[in-house]
MMTF fields as JSON, N, C-alpha, C and O atoms, coordinates in Angstrom:
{
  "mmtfVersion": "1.0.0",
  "mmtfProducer": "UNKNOWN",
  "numBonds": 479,
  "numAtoms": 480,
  "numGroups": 120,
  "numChains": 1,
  "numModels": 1,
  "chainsPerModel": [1],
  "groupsPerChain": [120],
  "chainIdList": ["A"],
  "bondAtomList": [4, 2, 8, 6, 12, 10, 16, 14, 20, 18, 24, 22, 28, 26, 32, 30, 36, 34, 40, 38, 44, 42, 48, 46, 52, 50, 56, 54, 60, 58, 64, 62, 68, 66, 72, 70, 76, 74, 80, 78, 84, 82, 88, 86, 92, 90, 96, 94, 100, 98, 104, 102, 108, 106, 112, 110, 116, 114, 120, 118, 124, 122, 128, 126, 132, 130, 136, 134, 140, 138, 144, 142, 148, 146, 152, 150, 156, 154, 160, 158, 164, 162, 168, 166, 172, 170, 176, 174, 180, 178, 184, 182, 188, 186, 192, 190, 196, 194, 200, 198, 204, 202, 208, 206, 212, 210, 216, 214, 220, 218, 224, 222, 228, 226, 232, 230, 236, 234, 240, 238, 244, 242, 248, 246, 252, 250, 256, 254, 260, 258, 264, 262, 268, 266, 272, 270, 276, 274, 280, 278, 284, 282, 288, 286, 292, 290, 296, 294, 300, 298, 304, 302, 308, 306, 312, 310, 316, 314, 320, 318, 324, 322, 328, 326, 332, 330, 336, 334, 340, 338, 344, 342, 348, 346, 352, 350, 356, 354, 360, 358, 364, 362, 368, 366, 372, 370, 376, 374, 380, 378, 384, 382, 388, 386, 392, 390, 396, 394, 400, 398, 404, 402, 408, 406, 412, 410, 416, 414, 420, 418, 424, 422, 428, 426, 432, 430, 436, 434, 440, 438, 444, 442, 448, 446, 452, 450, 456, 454, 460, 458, 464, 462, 468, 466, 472, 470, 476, 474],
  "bondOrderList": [1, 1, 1, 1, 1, 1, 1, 1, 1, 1, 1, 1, 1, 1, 1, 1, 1, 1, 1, 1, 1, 1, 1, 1, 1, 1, 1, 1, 1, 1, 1, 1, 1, 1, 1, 1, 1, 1, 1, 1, 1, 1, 1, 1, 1, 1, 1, 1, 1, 1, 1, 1, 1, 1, 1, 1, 1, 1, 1, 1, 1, 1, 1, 1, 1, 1, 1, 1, 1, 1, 1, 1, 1, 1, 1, 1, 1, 1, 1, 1, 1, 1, 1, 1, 1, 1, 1, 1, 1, 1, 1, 1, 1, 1, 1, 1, 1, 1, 1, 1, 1, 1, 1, 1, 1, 1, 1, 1, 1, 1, 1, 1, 1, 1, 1, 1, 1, 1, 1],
  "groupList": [{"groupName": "UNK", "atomNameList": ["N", "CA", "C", "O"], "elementList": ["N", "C", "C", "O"], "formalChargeList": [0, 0, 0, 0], "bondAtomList": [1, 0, 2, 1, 3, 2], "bondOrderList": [1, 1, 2], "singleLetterCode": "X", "chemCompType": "L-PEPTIDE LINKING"}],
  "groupTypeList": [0, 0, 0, 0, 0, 0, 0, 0, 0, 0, 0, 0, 0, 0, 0, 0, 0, 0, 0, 0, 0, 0, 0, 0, 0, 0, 0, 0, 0, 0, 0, 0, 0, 0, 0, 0, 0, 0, 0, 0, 0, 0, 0, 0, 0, 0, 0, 0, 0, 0, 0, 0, 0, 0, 0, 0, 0, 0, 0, 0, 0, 0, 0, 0, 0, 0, 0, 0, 0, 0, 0, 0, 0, 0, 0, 0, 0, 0, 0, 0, 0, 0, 0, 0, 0, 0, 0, 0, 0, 0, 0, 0, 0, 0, 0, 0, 0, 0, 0, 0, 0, 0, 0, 0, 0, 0, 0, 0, 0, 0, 0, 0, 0, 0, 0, 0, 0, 0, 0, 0],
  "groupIdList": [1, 2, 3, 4, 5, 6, 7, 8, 9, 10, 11, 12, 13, 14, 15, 16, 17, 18, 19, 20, 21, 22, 23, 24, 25, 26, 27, 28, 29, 30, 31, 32, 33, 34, 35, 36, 37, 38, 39, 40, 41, 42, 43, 44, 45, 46, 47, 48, 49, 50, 51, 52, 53, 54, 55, 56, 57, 58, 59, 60, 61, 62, 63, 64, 65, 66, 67, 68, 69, 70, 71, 72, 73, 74, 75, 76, 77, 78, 79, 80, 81, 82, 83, 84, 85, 86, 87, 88, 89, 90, 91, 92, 93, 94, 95, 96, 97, 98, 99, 100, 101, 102, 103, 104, 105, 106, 107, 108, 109, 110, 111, 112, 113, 114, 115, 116, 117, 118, 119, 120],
  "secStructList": [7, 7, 3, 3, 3, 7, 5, 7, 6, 6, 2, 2, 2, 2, 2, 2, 2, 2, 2, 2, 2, 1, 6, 6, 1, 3, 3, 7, 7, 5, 1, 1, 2, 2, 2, 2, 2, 2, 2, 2, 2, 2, 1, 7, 7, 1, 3, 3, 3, 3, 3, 1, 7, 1, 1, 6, 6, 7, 7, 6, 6, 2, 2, 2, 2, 6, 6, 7, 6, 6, 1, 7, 1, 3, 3, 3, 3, 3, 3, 4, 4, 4, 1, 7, 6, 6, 2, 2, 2, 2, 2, 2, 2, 6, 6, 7, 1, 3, 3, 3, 3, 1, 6, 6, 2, 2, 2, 2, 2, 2, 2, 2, 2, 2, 2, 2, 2, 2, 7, 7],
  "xCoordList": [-7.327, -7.779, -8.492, -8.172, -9.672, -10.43, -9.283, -8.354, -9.88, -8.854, -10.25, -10.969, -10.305, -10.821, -9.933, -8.703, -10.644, -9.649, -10.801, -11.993, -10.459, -11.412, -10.462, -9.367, -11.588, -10.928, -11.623, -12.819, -11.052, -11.535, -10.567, -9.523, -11.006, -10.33, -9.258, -8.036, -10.063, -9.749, -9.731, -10.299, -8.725, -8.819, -7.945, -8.099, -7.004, -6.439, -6.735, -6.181, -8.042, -8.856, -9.747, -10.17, -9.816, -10.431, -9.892, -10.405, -8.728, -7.771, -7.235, -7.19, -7.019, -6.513, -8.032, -7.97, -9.286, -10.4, -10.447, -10.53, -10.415, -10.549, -9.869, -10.386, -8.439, -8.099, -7.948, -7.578, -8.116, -8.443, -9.684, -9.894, -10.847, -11.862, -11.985, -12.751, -11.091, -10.592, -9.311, -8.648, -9.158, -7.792, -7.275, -6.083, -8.162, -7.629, -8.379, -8.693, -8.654, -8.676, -7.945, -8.025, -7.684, -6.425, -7.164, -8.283, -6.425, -7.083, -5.976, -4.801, -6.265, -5.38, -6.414, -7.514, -5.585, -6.723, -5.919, -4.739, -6.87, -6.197, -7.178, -8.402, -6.255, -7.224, -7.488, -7.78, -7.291, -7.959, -8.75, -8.042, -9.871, -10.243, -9.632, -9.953, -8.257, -7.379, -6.576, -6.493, -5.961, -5.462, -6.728, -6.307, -8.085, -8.353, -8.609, -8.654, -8.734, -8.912, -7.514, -7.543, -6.175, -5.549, -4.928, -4.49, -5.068, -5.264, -6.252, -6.039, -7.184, -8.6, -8.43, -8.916, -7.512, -7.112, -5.676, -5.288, -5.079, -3.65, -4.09, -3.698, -5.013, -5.542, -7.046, -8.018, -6.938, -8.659, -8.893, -8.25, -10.097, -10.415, -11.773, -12.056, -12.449, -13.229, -14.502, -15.718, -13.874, -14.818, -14.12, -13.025, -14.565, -14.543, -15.309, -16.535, -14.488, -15.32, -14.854, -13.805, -15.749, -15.357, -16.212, -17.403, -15.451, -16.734, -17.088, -16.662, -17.685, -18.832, -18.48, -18.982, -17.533, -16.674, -14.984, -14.37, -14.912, -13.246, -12.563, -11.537, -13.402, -13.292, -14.791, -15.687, -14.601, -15.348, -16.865, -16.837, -17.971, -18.772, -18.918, -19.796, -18.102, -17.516, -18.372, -19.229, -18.48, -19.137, -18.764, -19.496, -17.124, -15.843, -16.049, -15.436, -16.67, -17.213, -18.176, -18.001, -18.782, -20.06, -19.208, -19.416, -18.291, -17.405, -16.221, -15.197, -16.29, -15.256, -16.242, -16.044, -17.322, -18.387, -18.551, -18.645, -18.684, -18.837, -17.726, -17.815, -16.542, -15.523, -14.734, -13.876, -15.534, -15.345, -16.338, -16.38, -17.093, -18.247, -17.678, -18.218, -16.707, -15.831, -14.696, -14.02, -14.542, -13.224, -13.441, -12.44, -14.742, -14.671, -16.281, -17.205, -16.658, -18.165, -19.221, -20.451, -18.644, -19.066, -18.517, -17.635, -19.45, -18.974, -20.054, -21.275, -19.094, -20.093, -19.377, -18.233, -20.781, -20.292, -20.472, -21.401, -19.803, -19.577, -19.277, -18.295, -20.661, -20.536, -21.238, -22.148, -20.836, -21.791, -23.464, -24.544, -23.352, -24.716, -25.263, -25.66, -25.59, -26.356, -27.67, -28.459, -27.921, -29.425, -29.985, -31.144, -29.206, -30.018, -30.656, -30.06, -32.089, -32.378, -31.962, -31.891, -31.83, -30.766, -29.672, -29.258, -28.839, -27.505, -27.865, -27.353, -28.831, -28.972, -29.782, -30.143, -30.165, -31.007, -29.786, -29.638, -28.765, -27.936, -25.937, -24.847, -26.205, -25.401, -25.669, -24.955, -27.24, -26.873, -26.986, -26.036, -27.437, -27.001, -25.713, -25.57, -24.715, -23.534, -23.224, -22.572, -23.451, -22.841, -22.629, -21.879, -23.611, -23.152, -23.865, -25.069, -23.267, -23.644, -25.018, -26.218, -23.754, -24.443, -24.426, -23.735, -25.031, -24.69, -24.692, -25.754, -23.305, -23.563, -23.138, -22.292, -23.887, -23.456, -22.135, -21.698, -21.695, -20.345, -20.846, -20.25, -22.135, -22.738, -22.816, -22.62, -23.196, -23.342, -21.953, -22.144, -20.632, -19.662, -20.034, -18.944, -20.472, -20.425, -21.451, -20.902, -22.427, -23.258, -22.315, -21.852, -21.965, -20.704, -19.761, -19.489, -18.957, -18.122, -19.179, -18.774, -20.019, -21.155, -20.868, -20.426, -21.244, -21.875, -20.251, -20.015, -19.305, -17.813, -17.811, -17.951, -17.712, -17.478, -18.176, -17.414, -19.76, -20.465, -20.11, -20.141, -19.717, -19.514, -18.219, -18.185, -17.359, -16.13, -16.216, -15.338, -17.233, -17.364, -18.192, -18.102, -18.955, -19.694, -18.796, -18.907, -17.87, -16.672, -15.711, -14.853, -16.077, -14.394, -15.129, -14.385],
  "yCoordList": [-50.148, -49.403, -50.35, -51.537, -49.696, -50.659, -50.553, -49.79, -51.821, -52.074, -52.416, -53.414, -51.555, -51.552, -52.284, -52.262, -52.912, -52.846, -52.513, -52.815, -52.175, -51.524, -52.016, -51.774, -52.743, -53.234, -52.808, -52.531, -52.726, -51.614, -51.553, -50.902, -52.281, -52.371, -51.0, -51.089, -49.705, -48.659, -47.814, -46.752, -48.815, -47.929, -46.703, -45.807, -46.852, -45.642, -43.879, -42.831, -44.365, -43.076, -42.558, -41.445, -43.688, -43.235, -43.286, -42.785, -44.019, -44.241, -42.546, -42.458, -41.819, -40.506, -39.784, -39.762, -39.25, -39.6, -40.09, -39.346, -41.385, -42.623, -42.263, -41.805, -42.444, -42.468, -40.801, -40.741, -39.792, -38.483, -38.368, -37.673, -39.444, -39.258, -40.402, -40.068, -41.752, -42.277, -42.384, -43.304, -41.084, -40.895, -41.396, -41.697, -41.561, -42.111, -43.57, -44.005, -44.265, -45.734, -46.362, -45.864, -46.716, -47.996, -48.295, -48.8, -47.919, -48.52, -49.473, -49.114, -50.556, -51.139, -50.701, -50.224, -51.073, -50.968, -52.36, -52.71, -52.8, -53.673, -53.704, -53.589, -53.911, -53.543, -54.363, -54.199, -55.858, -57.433, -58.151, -58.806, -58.516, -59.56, -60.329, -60.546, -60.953, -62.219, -61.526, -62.011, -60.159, -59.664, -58.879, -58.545, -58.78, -58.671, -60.269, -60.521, -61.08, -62.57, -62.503, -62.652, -62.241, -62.83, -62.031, -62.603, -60.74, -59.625, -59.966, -59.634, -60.488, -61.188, -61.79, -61.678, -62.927, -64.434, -64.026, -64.779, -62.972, -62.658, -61.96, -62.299, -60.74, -59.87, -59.625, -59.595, -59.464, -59.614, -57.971, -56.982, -58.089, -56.615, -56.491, -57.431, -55.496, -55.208, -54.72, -54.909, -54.261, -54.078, -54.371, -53.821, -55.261, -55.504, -54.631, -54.564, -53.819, -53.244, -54.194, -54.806, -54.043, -54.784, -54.256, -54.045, -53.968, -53.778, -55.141, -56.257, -54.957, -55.606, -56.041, -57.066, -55.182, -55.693, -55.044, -54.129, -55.938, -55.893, -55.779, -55.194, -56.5, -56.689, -55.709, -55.087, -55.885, -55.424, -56.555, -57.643, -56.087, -56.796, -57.86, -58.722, -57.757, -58.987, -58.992, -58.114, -60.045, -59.94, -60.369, -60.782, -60.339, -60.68, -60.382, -61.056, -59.663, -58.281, -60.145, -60.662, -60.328, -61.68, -62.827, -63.381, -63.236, -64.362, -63.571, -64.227, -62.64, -61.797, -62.061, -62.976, -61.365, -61.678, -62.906, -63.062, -64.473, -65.587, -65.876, -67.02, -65.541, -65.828, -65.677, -66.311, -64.248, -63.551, -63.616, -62.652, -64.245, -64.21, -64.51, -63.997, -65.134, -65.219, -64.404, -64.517, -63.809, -63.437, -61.727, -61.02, -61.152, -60.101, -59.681, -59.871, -59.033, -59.277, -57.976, -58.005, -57.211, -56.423, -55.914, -55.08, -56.807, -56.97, -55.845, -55.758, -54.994, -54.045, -54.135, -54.393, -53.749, -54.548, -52.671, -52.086, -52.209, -50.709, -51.048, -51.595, -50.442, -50.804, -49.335, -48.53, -49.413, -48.068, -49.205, -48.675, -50.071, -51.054, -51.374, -52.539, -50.34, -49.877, -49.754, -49.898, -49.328, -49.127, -50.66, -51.009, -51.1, -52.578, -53.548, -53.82, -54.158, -54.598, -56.353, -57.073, -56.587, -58.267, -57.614, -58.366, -56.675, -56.697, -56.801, -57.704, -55.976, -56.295, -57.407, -57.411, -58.554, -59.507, -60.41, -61.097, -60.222, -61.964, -61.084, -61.65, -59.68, -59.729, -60.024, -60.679, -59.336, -60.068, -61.916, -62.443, -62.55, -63.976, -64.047, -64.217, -63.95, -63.795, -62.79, -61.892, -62.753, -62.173, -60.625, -60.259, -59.502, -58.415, -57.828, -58.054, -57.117, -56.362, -55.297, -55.24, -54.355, -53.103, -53.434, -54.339, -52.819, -52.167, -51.09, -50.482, -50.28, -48.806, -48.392, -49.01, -47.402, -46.945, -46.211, -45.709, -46.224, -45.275, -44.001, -43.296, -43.589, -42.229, -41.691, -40.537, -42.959, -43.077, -42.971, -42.947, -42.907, -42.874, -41.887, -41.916, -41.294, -40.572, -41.366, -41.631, -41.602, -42.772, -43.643, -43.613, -44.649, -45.716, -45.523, -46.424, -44.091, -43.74, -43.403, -43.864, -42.937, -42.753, -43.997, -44.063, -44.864, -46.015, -46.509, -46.571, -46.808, -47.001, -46.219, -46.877, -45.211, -44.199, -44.654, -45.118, -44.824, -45.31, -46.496, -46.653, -47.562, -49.187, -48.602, -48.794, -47.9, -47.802, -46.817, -46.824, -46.235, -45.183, -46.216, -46.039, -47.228, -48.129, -49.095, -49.677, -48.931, -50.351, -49.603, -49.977, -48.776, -47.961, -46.384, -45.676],
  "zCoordList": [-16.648, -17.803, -18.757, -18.827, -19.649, -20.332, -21.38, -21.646, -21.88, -23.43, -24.825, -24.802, -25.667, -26.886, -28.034, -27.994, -29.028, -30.13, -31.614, -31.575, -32.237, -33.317, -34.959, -35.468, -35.254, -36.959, -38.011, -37.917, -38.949, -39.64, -41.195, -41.176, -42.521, -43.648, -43.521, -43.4, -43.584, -43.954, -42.455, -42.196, -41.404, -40.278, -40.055, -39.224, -40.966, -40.967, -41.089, -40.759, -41.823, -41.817, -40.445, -40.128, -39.888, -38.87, -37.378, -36.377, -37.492, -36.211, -35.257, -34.03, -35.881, -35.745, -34.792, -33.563, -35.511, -34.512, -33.459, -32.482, -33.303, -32.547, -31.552, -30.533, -31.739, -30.434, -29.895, -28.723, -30.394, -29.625, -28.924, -27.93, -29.802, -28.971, -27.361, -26.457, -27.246, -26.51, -25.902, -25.423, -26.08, -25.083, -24.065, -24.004, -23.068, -21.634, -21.637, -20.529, -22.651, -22.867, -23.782, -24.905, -23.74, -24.438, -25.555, -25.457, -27.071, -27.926, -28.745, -28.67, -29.448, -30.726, -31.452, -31.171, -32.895, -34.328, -35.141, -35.158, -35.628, -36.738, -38.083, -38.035, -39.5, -40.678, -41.581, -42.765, -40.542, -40.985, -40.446, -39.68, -40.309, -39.87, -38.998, -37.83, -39.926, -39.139, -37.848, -36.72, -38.349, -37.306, -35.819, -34.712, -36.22, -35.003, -34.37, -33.166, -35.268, -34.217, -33.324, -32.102, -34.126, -33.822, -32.255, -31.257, -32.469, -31.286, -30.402, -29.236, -30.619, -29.402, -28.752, -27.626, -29.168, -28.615, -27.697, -26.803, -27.981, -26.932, -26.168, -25.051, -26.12, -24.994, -24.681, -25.435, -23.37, -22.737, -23.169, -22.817, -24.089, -24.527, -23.547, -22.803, -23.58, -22.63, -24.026, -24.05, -24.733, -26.428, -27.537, -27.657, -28.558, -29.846, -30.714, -30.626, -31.725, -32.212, -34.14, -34.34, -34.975, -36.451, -37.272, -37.043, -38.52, -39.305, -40.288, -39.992, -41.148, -41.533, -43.023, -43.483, -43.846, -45.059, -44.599, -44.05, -45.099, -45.356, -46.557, -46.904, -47.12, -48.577, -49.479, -48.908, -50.957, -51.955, -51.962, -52.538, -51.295, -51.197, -50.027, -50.057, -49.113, -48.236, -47.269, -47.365, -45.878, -44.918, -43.927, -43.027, -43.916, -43.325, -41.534, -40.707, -41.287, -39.953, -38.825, -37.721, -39.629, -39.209, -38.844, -37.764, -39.61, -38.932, -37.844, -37.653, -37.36, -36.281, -35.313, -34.513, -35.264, -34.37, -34.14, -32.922, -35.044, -34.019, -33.771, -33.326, -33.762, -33.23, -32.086, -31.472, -31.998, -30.351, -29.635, -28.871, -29.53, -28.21, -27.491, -26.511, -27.088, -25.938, -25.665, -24.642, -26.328, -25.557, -25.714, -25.839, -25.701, -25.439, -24.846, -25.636, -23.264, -23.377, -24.098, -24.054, -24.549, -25.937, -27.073, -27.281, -27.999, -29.18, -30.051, -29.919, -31.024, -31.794, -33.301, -33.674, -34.062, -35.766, -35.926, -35.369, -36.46, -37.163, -38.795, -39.297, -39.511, -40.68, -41.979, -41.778, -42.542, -43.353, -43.728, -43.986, -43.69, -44.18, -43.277, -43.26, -41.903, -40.447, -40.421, -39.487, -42.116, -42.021, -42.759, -42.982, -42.92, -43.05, -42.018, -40.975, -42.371, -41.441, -41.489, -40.493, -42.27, -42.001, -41.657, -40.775, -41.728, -40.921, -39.834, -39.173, -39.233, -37.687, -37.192, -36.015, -38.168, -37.683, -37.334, -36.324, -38.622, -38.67, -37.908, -37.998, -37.274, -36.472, -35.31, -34.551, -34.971, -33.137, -33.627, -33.048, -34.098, -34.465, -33.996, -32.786, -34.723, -34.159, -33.506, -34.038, -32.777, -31.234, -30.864, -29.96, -31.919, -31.646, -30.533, -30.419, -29.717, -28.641, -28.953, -28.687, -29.853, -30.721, -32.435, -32.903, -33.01, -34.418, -34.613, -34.478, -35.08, -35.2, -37.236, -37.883, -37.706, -38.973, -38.828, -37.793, -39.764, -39.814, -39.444, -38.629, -40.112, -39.485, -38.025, -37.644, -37.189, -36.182, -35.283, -34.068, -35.717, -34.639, -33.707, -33.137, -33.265, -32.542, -31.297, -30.228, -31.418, -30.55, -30.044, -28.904, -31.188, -30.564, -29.696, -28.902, -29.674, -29.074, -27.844, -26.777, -27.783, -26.463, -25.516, -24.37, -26.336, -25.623, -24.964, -23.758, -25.998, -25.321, -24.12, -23.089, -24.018, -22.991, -22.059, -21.21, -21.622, -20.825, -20.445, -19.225, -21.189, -20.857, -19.503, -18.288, -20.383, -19.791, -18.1, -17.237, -18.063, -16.832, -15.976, -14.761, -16.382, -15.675, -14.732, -13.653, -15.736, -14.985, -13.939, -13.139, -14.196, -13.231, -12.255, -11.577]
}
C-alpha cells in the first residue's frame, strides 16, 4: 500500500476530507514542519505532501522540501500562495514535485490517486 503523509498548520480542517477522499491509501497528517521531518526520516512515504506557512507569514513548507528530497520521490508544496509565481520558481528549487493551491485539492488528490494506480 502507498503511504502519503500530508502537513498542514491547520490540518485538522482538512484531515476529515483527506482521508475519505484516500481511503484505501494510507495516510498520516502532521501540523508541524518538525513533525513531518520527523515522520519522513522513520517511514518510506511514497508522497510528501507540506504546505508552505506554518506560521503567520512563514515559509516553513521550503525548508520541508529541501529536506526531503530524499526520502520521499514525490514531493508536493500545497499552499493557498499557488498563484504565485516565485512560489513556484523557488519550490521546485527545493525539491517540489507539484505545487497545488488550496483551491486546487481536488487536482492534487487527482494526481495522488494516479501516482498511486501507476505503482500498483
Amino acid at each position: 500500500m502507498a503511504k502519503i503523509l500530508v502537513g498542514d498548520d491547520k490540518i485538522e480542517f482538512f484531515r476529515g476530507g483527506l482521508e475519505r477522499a484516500l481511503q484505501d491509501i494510507g495516510v498520516d497528517f502532521a501540523n508541524s514542519p518538525q513533525i513531518v521531518l520527523e515522520l519522513a526520516r522513520k517511514t518510506n512515504y511514497d508522497v510528501i505532501v507540506t504546505d508552505l506557512q506554518y506560521t503567520e507569514g512563514g515559509v516553513e513548507g521550503f525548508g520541508v522540501l529541501q529536506n526531503i528530497r530524499d526520502l520521499a520521490p514525490v514531493r508536493i508544496l500545497w499552499t493557498a500562495a499557488a498563484g504565485m509565481r516565485e512560489v513556484h520558481e523557488v519550490a521546485r528549487q527545493c525539491g517540489a514535485s507539484y505545487v497545488y493551491g488550496k483551491k486546487q485539492t481536488d487536482e492534487m488528490l487527482a494526481t495522488i490517486r494516479r501516482l498511486y494506480e501507476a505503482r500498483h
